[in-house]
C-alpha positions in Angstrom: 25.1 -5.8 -7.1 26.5 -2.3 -7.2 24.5 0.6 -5.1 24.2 4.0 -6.0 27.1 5.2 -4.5 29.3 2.5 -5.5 28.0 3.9 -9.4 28.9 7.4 -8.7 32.5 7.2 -7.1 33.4 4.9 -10.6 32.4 7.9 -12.0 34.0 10.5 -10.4 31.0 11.9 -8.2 32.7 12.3 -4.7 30.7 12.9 -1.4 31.5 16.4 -1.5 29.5 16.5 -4.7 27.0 14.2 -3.5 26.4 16.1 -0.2 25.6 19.6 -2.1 23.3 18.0 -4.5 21.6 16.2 -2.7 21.8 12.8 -4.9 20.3 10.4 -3.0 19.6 6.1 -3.9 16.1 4.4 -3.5 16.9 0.5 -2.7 14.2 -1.7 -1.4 11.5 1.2 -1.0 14.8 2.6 1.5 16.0 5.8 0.5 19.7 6.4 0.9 22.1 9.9 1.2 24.1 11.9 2.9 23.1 12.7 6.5 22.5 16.3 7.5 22.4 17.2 3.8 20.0 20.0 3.7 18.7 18.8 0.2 18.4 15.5 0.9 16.3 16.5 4.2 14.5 18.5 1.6 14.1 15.5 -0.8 12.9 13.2 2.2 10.2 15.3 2.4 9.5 15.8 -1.2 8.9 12.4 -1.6 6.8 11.8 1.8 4.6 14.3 0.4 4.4 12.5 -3.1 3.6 9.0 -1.5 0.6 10.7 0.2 -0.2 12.0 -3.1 -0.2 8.5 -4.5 2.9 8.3 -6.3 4.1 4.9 -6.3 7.9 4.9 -4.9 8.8 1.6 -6.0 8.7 1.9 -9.8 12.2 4.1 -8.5 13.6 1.1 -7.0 17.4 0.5 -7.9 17.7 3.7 -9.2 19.8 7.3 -8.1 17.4 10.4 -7.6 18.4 14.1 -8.6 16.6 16.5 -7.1 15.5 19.0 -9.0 15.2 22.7 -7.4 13.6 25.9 -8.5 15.7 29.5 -8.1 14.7 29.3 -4.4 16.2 26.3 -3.8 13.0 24.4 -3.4 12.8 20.7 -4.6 10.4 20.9 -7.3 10.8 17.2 -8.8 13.7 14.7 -9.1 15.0 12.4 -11.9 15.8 8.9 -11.6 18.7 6.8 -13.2 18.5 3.1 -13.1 21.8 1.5 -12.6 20.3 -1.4 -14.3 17.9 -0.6 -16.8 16.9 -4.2 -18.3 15.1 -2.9 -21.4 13.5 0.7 -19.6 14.7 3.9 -20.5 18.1 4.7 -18.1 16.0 8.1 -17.1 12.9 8.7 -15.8 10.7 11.5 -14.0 7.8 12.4 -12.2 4.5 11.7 -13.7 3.5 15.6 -14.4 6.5 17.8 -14.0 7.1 19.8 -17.1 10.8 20.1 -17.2 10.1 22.6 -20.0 8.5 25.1 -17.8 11.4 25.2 -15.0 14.5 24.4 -16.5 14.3 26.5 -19.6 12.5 29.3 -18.5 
């Protein structure tokens, strides 16, 4: 089976890219990134503070989570691609966030 990481280097996502993102990979309820990434650290939180809220991490099993930030560089959601989508929609979000309202103004 091919991780998250494996996915993006075949397509042309390098560390560097990775790293200032803040991408991230969600195997077996274990989230995976770049160490001392600032957004990542940011995104660890995120979603420490959304399994409190009851959000169930392990519907995002198998899948690569984008952070989403807002103009101060707060993480405001994420978006989730499964690598292997088996019937589901390749994308998926957060119960909630209106994309709408943040990324087009």
């Amino acid at each position: 089976m091919i991780n998250g990481f494996e996915y993006l280097h075949n397509r042309n996502v390098d560390d560097a890219l990775i790293d200032k993102f803040g991408i991230a990979y969600l195997s077996d309820n274990q989230l995976f990134g770049v160490n001392n990434s600032p957004i990542f650290e940011k995104l660890c939180s995120f979603l420490y503070q959304k399994k409190k809220e009851g959000l169930d991490l392990s519907m995002y099993n198998d899948c690569i989570l984008i952070p989403i930030l807002d103009l101060y560089n707060n993480i405001c959601s994420f978006a989730a691609r499964y690598l292997n989508p088996k019937g589901k929609s390749k994308f998926i979000g957060v119960k909630g966030f209106k994309k709408s309202l943040l990324l087009f103004g």
